[in-house]
N, C-alpha and C positions, 0 to 999 in steps of 0.2 A: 630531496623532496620535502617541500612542509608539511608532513602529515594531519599538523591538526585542521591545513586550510582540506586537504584533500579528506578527510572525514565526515564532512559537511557543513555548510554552510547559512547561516541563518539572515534570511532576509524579510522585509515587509512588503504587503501580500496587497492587502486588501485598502481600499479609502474609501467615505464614504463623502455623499455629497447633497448640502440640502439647498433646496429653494426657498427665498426669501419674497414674500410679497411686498409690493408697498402700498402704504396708505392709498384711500380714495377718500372726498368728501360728498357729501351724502347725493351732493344733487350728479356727478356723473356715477357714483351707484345706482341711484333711480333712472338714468337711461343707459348702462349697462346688465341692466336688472336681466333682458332678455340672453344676454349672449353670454350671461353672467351660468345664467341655469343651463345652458347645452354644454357652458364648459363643465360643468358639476356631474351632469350625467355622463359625461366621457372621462372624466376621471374616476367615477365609480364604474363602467364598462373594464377601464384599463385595471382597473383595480380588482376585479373579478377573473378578471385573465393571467395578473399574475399570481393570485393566490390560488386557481386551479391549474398553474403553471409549475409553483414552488410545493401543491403537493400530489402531482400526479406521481404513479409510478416509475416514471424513469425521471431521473432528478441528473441525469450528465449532465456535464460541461457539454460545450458546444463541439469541442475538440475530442472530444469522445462518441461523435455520433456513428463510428466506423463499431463501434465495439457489438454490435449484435451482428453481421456481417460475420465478423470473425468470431463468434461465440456459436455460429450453426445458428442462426437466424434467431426461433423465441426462445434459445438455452437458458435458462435459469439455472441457477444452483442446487444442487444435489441436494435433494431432502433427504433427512434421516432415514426413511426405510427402504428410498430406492440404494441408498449407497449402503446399507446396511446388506441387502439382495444380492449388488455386485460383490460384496467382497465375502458373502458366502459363497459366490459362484465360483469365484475367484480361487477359493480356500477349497472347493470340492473339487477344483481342475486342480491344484497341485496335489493332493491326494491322489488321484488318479495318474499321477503322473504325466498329464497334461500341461500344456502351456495357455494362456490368454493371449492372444494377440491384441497389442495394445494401442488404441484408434484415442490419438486426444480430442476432446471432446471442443479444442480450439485450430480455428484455421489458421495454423502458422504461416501458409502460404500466403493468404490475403495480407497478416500482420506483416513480413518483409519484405510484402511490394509497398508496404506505407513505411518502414522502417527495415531498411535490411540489417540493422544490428540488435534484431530480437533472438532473445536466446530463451525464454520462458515465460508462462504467467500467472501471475501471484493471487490465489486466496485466500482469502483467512474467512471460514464461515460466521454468521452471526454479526459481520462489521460490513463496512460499504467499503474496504481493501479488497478490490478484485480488477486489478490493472496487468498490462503487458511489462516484459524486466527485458530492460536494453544493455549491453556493455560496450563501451568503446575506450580506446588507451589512455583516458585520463580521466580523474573523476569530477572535473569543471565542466565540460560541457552540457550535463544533463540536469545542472542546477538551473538552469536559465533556459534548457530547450524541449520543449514538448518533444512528445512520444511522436508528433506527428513532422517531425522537425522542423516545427515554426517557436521563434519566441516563445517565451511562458514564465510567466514567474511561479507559475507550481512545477513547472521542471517535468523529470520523468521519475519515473522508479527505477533503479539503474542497479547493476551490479557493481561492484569496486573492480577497478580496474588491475588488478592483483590477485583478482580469486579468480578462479580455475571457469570458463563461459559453460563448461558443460555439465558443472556443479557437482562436479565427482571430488573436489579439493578437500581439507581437510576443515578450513573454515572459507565459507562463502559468506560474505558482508552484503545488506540489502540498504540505499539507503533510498529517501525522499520526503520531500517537505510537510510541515505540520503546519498545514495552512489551515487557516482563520475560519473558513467556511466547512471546518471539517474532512476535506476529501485529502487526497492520497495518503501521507503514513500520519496522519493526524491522530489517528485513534488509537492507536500504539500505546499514547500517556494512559490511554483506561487501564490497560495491563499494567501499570504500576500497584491497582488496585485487588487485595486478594480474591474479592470474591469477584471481579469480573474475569479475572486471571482461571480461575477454578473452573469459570463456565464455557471457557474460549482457549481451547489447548491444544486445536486441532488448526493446524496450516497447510496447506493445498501448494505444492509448485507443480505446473502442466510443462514440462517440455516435449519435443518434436519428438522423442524416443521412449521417453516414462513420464510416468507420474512419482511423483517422492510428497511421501503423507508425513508428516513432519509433529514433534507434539513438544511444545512447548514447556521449558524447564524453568526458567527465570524472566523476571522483567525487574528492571533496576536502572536509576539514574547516574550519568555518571558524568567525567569530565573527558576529552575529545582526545585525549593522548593516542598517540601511534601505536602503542602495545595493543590497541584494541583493534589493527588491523593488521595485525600478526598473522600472515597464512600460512607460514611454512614453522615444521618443529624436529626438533633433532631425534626425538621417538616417538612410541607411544607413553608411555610414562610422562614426557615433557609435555605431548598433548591432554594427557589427563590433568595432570596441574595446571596447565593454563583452565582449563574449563571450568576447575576451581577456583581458580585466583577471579578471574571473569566474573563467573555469579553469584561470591560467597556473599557480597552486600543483601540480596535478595533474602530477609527473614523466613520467605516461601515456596523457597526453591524447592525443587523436586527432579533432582539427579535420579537416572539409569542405576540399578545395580552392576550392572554391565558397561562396561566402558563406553561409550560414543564411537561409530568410525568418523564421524564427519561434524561441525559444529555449525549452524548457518544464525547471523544474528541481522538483524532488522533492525535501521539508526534509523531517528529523527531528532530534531531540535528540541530541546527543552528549556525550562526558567527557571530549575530553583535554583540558579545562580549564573553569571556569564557564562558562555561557551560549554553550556551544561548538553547534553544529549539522554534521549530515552532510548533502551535497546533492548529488546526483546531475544530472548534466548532458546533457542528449540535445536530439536534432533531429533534422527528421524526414528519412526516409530517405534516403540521396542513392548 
């Protein structure tokens, strides 16, 4: 296996493209003067349309129009004091020696009749990372194929083909593309930053059985080698030194007193030099 091909993949994304007028001289100016101005007004129509188009509230791709559908129709994201509410509710039913019965607040059903290889879905609050996490036996496919299994050069957001689908492994690898326009793991490079890091420590995974609230320990740049897709380890001890070896580059890390049972890291493409990657580093809440 090439590891460093199967760690991800960096491609180019976006082009852009402009229109070139040409010259006229003045006398069919003055009889295009008419059809000259209806064109002006329909490009200021068009042009009104797409800038209440680029900042309406829903800003998806077009391959994304399934996502409220399966988010329970006008789901938004948990605001601070609704989820503040559940997880005293939560916290007063294990007291009591109660259980929560636990409803994800995503229609995984609808997701694997558009994808039957969905196994969870990713958010990170405060960022526009709030996508479905697919896995299948290689990690080429989902570089090149949407979530919706058509083409795409932003790919999907995929699990590594080597961590555990049901996210119980010891380390689960997350990756996908840092495209140009910002969306899928694009935003990831802010986390290199401390104090966006400080403000954004909290990651969301919804699977079909739990929820796993996850809180962020490192973010650091690095180079693509295979030891970073390490899932298996000969203890815990050896699991604990890798978690170290992992994020000691990070000046602002913020290790567990307590060991980790599980490590989950989040790759995407980076530049501060060839075949560089960004990886974010979390574990689940403690």
């Amino acid at each position: 296996m090439n590891n460093d091909r199967d760690f991800i993949k960096e491609d180019t994304y976006t082009r852009s493209h402009k229109k070139r007028g040409t010259a006229r001289d003045s006398h069919k100016r003055s009889r295009a003067a008419g059809p000259a101005i209806l064109a002006s007004l329909a490009f200021l129509a068009l042009s009104q349309f797409l800038y209440s188009s680029a900042h309406s509230p829903d800003r998806r791709p077009a391959g994304r129009q399934w996502e409220n559908r399966v988010k329970g129709g006008d789901r938004q994201r948990e605001t601070a004091a609704g989820d503040g509410e559940r997880r005293q509710r939560a916290q007063g039913m294990r007291q009591e020696g109660e259980s929560e019965k636990y409803e994800p607040p995503i229609d995984f059903t609808a997701l694997r009749q558009i994808n039957p290889e969905t196994i969870a879905w990713l958010t990170i609050p405060g960022t526009e990372i709030d996508y479905p996490i697919v896995q299948t036996d290689n990690n080429d496919t989902y570089l090149t194929t949407g979530f919706d299994k058509n083409a795409s050069a932003s790919g999907a957001i995929y699990l590594d083909c080597d961590s555990d689908g049901a996210l119980t492994g010891k380390h689960s690898i997350f990756y996908g593309h840092h495209m140009r326009d910002g969306s899928m793991f694009a935003e990831l490079v802010k986390f290199k930053k401390e104090d966006f890091f400080n403000s954004h420590r909290e990651i969301i995974l919804y699977t079909p059985q739990r929820e796993l609230r996850l809180r962020t320990v490192a973010a650091l740049y690095g180079n693509a080698d295979g030891e970073k897709r390490r899932t298996e380890f000969p203890s815990e001890e050896g699991f604990r030194q890798y978690i170290d070896e992992m994020t000691k580059n990070c000046a602002f890390r913020e290790l567990p007193v307590n060991a980790p049972q599980r490590l989950y890291s989040f790759v995407t493409c980076s530049y501060e030099f060839p075949d560089a990657r960004t990886i974010v580093y979390a574990v689940e809440e403690y």
